[in-house]
Gaussian input, Z-matrix of N, CA and C with variables (Angstrom, degrees):
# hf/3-21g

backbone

0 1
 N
 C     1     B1
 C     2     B2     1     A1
 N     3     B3     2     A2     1     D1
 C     4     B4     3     A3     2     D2
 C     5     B5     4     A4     3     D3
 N     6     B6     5     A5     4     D4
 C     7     B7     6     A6     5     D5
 C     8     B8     7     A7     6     D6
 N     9     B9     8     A8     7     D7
 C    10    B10     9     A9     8     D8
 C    11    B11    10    A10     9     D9
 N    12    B12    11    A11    10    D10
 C    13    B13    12    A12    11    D11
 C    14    B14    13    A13    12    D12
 N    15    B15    14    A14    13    D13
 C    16    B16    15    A15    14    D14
 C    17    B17    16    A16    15    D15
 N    18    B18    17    A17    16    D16
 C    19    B19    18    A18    17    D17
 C    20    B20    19    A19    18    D18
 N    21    B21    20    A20    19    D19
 C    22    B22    21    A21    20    D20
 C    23    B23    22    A22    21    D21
 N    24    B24    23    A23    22    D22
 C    25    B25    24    A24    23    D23
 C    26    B26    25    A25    24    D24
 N    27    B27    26    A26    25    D25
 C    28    B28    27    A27    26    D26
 C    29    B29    28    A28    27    D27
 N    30    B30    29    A29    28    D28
 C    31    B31    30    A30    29    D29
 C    32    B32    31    A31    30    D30
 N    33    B33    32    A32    31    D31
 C    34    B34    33    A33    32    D32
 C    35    B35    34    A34    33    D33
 N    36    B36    35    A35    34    D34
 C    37    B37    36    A36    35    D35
 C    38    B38    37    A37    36    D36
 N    39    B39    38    A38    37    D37
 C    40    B40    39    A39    38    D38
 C    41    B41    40    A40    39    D39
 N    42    B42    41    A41    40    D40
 C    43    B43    42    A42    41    D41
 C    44    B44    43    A43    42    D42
 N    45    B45    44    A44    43    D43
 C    46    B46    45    A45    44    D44
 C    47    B47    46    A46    45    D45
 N    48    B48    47    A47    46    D46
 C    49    B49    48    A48    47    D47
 C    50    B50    49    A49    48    D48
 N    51    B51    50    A50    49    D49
 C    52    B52    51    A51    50    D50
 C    53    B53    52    A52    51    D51
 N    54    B54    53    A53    52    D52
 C    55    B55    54    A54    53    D53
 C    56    B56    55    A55    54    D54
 N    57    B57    56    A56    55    D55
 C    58    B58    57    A57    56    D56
 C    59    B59    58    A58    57    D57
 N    60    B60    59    A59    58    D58
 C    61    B61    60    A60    59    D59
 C    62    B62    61    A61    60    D60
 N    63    B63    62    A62    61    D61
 C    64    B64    63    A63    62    D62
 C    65    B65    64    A64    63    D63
 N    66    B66    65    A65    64    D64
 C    67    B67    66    A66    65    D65
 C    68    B68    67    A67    66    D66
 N    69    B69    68    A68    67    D67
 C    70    B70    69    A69    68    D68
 C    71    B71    70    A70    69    D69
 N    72    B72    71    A71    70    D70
 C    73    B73    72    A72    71    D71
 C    74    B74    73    A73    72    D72
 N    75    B75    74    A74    73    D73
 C    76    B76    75    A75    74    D74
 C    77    B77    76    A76    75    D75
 N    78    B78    77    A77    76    D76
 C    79    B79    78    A78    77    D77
 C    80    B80    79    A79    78    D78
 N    81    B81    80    A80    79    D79
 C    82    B82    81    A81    80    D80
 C    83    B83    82    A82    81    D81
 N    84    B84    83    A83    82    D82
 C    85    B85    84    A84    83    D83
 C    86    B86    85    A85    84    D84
 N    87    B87    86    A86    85    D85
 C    88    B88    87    A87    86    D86
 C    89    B89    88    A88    87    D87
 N    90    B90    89    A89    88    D88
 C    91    B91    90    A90    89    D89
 C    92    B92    91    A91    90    D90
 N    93    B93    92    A92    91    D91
 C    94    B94    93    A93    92    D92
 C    95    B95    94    A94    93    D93
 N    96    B96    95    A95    94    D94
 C    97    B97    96    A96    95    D95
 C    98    B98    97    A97    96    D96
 N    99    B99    98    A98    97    D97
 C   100   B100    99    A99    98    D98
 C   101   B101   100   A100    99    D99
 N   102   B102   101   A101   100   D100
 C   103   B103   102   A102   101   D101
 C   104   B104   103   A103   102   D102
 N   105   B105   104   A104   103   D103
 C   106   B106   105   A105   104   D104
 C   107   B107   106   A106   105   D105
 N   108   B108   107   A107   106   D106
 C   109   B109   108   A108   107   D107
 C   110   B110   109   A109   108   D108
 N   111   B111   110   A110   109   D109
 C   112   B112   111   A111   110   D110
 C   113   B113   112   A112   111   D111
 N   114   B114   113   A113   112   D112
 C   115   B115   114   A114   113   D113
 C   116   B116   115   A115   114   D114
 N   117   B117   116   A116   115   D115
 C   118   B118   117   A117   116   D116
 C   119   B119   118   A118   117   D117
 N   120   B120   119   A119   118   D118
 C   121   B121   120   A120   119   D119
 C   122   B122   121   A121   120   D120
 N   123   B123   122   A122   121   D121
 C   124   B124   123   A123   122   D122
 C   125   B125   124   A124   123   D123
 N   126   B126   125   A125   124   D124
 C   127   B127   126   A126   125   D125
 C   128   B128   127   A127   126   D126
 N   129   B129   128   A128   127   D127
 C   130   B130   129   A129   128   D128
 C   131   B131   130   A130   129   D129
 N   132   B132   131   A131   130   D130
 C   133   B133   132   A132   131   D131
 C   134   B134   133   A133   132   D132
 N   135   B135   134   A134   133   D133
 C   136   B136   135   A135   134   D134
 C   137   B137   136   A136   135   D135
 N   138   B138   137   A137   136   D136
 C   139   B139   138   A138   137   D137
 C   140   B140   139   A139   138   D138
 N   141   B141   140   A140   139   D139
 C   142   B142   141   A141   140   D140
 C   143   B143   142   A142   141   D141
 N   144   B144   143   A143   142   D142
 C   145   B145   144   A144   143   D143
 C   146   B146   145   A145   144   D144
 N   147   B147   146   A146   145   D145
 C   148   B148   147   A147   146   D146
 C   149   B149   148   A148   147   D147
 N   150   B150   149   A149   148   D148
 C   151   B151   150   A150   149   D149
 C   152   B152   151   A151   150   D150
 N   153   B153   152   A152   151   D151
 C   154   B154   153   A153   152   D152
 C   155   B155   154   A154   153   D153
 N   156   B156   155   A155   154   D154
 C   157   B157   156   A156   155   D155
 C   158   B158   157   A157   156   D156
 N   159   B159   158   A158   157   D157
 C   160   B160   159   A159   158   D158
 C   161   B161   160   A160   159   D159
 N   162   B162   161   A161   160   D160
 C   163   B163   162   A162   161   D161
 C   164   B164   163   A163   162   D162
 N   165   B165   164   A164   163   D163
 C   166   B166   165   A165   164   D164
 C   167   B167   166   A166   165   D165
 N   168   B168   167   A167   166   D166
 C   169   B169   168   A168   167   D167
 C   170   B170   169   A169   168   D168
 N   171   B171   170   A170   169   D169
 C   172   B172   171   A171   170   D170
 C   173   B173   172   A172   171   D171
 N   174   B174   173   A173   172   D172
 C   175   B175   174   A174   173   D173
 C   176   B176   175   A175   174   D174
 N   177   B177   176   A176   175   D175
 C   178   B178   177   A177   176   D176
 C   179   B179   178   A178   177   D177
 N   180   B180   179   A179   178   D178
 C   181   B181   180   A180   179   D179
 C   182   B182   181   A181   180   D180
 N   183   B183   182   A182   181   D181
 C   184   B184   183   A183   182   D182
 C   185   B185   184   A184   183   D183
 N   186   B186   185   A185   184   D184
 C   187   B187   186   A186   185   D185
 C   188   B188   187   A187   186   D186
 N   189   B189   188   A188   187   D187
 C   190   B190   189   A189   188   D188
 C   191   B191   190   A190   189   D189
 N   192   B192   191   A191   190   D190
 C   193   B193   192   A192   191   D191
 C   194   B194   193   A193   192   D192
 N   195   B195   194   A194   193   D193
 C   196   B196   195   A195   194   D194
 C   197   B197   196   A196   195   D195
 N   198   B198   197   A197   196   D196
 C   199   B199   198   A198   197   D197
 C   200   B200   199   A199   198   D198
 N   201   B201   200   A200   199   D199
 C   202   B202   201   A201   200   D200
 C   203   B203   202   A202   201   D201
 N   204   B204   203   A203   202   D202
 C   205   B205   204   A204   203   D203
 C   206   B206   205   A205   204   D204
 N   207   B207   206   A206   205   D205
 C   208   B208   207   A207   206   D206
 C   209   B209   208   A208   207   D207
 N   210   B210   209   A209   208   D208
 C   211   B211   210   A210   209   D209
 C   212   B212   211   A211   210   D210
 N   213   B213   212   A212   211   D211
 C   214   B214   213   A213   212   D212
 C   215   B215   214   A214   213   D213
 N   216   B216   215   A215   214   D214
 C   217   B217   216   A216   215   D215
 C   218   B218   217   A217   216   D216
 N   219   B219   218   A218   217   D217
 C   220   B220   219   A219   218   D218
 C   221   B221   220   A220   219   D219
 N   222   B222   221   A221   220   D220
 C   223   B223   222   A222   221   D221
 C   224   B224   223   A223   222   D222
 N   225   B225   224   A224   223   D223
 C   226   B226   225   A225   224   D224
 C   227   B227   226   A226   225   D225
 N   228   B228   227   A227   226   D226
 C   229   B229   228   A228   227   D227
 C   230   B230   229   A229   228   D228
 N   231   B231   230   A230   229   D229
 C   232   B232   231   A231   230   D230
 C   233   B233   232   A232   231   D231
 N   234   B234   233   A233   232   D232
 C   235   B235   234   A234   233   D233
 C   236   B236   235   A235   234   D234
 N   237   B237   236   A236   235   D235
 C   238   B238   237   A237   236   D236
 C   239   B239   238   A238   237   D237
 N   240   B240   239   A239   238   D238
 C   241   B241   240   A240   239   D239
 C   242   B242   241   A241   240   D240
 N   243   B243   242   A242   241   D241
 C   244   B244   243   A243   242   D242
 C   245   B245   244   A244   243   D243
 N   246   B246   245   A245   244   D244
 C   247   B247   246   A246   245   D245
 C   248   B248   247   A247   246   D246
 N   249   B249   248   A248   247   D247
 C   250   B250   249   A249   248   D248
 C   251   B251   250   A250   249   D249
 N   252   B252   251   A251   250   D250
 C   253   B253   252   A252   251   D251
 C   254   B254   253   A253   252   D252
 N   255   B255   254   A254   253   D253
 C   256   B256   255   A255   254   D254
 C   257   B257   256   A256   255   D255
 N   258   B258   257   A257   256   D256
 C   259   B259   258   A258   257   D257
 C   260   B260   259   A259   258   D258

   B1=1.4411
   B2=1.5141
   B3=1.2178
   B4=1.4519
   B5=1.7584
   B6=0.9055
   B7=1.4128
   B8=1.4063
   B9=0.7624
   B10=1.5647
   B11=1.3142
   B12=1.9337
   B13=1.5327
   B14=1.7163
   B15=1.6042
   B16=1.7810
   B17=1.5208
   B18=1.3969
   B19=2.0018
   B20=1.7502
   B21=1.4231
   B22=1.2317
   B23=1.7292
   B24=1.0548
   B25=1.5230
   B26=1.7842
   B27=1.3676
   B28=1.7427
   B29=1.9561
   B30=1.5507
   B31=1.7259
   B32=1.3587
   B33=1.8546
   B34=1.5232
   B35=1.8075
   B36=0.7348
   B37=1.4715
   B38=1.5155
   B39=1.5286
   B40=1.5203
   B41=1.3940
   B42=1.5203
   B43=1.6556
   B44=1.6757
   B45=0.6575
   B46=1.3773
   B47=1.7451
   B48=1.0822
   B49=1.8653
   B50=1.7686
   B51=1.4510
   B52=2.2631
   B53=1.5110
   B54=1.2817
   B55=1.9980
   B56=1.9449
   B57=1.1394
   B58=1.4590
   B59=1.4482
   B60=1.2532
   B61=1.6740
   B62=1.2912
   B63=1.3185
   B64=1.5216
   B65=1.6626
   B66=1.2495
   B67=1.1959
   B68=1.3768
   B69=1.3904
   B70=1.7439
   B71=1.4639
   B72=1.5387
   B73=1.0591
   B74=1.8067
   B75=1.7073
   B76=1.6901
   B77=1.4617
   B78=0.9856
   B79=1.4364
   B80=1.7043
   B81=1.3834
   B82=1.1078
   B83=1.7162
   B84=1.3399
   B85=1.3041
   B86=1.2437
   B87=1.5775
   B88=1.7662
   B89=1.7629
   B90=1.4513
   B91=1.7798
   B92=1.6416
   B93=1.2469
   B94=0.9987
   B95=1.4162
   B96=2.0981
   B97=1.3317
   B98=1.5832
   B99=1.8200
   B100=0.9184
   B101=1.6364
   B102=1.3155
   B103=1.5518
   B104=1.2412
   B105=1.2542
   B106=1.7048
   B107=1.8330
   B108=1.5669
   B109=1.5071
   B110=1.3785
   B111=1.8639
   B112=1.2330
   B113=1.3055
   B114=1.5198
   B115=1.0331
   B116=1.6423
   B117=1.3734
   B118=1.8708
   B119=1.4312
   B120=0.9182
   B121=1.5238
   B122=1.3276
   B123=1.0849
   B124=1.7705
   B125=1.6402
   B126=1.7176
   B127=1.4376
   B128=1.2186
   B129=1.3688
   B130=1.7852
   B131=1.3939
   B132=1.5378
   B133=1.0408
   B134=2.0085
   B135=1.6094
   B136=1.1809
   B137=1.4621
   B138=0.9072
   B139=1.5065
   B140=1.6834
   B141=1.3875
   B142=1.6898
   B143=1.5514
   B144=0.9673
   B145=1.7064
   B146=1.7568
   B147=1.1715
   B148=1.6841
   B149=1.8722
   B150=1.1006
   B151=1.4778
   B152=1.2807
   B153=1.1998
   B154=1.4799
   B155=1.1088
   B156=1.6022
   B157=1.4193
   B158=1.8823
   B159=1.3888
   B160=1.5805
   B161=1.0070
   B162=1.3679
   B163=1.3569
   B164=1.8249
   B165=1.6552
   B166=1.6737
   B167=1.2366
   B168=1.4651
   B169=0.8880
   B170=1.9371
   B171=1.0914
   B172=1.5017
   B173=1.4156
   B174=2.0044
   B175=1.3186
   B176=1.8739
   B177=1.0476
   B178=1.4860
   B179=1.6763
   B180=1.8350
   B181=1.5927
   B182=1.1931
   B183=1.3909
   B184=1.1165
   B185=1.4593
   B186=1.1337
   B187=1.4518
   B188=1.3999
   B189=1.0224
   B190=1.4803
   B191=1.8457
   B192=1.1961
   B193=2.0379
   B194=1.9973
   B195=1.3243
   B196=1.2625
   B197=1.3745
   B198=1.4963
   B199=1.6582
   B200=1.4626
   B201=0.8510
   B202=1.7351
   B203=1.5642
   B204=1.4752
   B205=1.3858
   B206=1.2953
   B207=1.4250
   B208=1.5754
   B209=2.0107
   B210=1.5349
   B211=1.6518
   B212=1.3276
   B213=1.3789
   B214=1.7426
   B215=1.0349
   B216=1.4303
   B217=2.0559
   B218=1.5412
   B219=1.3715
   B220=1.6582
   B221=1.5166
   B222=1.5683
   B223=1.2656
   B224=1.5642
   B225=1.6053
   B226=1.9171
   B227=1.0691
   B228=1.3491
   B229=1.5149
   B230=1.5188
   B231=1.3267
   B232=1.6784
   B233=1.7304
   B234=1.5438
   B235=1.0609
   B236=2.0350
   B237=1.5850
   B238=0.9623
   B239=1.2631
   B240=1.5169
   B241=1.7710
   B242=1.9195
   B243=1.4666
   B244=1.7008
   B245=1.3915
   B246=1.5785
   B247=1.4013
   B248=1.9124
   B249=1.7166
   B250=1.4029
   B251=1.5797
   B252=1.2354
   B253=1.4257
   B254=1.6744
   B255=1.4128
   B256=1.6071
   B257=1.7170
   B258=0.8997
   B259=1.7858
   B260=1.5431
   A1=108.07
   A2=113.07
   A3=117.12
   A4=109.91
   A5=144.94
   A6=154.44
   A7=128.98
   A8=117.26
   A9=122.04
   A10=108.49
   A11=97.56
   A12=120.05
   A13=86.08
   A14=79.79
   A15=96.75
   A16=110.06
   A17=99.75
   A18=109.34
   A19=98.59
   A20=134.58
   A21=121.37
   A22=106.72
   A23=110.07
   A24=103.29
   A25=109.88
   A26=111.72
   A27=102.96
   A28=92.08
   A29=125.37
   A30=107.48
   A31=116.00
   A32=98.91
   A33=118.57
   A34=95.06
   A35=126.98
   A36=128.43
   A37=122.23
   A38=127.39
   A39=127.80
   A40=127.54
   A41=98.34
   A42=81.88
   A43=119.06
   A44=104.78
   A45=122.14
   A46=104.69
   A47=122.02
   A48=118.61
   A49=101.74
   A50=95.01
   A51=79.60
   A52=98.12
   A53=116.20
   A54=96.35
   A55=82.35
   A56=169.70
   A57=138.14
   A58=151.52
   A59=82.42
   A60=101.33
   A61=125.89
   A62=115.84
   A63=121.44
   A64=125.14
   A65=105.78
   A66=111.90
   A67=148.69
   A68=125.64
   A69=114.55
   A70=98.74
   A71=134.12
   A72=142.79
   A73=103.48
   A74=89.69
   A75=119.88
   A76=125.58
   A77=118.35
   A78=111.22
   A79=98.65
   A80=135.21
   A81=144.81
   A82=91.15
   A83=112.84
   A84=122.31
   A85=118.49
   A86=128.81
   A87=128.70
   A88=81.52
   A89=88.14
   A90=99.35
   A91=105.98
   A92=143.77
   A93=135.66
   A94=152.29
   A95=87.86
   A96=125.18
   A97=107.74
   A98=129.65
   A99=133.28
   A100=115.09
   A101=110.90
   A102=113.25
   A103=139.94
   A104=92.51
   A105=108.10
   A106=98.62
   A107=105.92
   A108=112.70
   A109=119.23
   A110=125.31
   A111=116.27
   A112=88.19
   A113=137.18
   A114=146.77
   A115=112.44
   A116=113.62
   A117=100.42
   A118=101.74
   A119=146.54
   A120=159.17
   A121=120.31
   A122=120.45
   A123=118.86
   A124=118.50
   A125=99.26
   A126=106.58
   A127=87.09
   A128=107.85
   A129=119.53
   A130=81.49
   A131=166.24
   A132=143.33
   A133=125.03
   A134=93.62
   A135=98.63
   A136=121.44
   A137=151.12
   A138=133.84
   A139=97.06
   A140=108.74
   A141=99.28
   A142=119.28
   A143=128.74
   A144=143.87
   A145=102.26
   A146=100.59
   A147=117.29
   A148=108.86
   A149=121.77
   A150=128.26
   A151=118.94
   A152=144.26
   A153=115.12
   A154=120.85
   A155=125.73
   A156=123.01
   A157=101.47
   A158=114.04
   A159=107.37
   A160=95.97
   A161=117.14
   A162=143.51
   A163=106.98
   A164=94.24
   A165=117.96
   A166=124.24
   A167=137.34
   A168=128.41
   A169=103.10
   A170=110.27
   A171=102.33
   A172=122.76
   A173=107.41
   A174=102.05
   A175=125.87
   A176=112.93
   A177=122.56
   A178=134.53
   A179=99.37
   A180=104.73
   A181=120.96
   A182=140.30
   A183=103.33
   A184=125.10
   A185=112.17
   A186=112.90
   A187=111.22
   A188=98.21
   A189=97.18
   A190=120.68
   A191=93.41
   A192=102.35
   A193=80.13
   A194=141.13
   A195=121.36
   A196=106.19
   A197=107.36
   A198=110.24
   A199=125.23
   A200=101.15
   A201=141.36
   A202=73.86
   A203=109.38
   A204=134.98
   A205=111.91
   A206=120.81
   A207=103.88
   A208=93.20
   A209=110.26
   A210=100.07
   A211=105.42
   A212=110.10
   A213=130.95
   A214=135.37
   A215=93.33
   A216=97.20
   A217=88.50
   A218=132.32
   A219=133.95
   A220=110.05
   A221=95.71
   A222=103.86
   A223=117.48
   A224=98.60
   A225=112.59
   A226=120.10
   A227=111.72
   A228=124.43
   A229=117.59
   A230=109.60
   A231=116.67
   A232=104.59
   A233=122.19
   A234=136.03
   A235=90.71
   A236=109.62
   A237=123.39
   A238=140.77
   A239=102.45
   A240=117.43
   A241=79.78
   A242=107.56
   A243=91.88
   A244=118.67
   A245=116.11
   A246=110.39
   A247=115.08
   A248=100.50
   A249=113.58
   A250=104.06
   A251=138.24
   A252=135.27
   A253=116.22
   A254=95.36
   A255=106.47
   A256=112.76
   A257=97.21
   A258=99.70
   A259=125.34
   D1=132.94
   D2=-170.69
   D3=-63.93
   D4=127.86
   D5=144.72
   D6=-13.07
   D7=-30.18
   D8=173.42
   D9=-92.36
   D10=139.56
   D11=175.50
   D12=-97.77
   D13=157.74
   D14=140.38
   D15=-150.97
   D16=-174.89
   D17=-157.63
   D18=-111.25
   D19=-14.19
   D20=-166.59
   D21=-133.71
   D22=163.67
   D23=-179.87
   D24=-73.78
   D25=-32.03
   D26=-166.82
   D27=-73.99
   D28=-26.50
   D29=175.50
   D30=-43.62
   D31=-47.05
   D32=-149.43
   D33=-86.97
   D34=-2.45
   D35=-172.88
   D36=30.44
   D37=136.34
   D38=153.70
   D39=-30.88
   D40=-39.88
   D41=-175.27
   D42=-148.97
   D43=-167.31
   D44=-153.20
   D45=-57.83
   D46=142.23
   D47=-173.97
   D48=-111.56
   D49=-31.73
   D50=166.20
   D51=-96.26
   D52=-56.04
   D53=-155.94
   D54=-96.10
   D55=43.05
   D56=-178.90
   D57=16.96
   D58=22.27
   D59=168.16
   D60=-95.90
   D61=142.98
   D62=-165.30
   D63=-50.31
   D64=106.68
   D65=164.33
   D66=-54.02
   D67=112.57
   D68=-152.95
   D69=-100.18
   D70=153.48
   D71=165.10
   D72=-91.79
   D73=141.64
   D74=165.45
   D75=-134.87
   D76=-153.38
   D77=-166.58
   D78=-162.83
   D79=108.30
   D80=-159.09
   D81=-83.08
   D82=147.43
   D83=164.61
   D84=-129.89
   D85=20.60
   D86=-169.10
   D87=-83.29
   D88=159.47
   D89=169.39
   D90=-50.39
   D91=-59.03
   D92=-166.50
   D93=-32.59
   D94=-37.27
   D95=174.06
   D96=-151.63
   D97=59.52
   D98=159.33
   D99=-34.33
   D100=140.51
   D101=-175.40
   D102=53.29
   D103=-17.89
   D104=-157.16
   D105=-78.14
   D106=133.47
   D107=-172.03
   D108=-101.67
   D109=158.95
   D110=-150.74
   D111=-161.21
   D112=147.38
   D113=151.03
   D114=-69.51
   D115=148.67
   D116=167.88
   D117=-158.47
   D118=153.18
   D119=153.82
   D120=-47.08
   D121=111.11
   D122=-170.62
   D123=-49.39
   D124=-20.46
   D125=-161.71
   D126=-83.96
   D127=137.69
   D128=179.55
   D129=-88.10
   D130=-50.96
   D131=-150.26
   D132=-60.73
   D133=-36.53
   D134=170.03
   D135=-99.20
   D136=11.47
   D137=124.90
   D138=92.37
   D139=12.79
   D140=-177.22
   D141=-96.56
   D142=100.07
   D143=-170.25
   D144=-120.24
   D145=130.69
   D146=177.68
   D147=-122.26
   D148=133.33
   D149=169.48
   D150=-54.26
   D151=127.78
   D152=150.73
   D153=-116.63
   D154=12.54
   D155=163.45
   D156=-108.49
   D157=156.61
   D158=170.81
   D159=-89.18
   D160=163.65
   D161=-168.63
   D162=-82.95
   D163=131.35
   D164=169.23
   D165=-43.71
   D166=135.99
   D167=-169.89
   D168=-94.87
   D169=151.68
   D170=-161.12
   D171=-36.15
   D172=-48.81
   D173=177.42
   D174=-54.77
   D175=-23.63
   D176=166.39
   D177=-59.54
   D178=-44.75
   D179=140.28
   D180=-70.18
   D181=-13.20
   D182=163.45
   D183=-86.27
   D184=-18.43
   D185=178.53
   D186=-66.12
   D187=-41.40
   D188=-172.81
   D189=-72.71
   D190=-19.70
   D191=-174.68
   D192=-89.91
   D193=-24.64
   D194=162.87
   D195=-49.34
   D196=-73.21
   D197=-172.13
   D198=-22.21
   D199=-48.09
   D200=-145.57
   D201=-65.98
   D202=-82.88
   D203=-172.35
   D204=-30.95
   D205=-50.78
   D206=-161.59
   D207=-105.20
   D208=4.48
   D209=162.07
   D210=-57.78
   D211=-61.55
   D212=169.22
   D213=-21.38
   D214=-33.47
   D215=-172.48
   D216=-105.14
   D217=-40.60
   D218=171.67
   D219=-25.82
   D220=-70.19
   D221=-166.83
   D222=-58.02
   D223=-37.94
   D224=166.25
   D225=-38.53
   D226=-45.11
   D227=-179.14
   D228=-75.21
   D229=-52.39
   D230=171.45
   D231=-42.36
   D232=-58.62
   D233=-143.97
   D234=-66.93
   D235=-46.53
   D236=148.22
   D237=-2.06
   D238=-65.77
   D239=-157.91
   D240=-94.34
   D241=-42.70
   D242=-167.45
   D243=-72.34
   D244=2.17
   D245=179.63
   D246=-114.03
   D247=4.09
   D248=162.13
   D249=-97.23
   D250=-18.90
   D251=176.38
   D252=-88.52
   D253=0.47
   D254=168.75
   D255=-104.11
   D256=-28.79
   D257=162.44
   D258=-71.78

């Protein structure tokens, strides 16, 4: 994914810069770039993805890959209790 953020929608553009097709927004969740959102091109062939938030400064991934973590194990557990209350 290319490196560069930008701050407005006309930087980050609608669509696509090799084929021109509409570009959909997501929101990355690997430790690297928790939350942080990006436009990209549906076509897996062209490989074109743009940032639109700048990047976290470390203490912020880490807080956030905590969060992340104990949503994770919550929900593990919930998912848990509702499949021992079905037995």
């Amino acid at each position: 994914m290319d490196s560069s953020w930008c701050t407005t929608a006309m930087d980050r553009g609608m669509f696509c810069s090799v084929c021109r097709g509409r570009r959909i927004q997501d929101t990355s969740w690997t430790d690297r770039n928790p939350g942080r959102r990006y436009v990209k091109c549906p076509n897996i062939v062209c490989d074109d993805s743009v940032w639109i938030d700048p990047p976290m400064c470390a203490r912020s991934k880490q807080i956030m890959s905590g969060l992340l973590t104990r949503i994770n194990k919550a929900e593990g557990e919930i998912e848990t209790s509702r499949l021992n209350e079905r037995k």
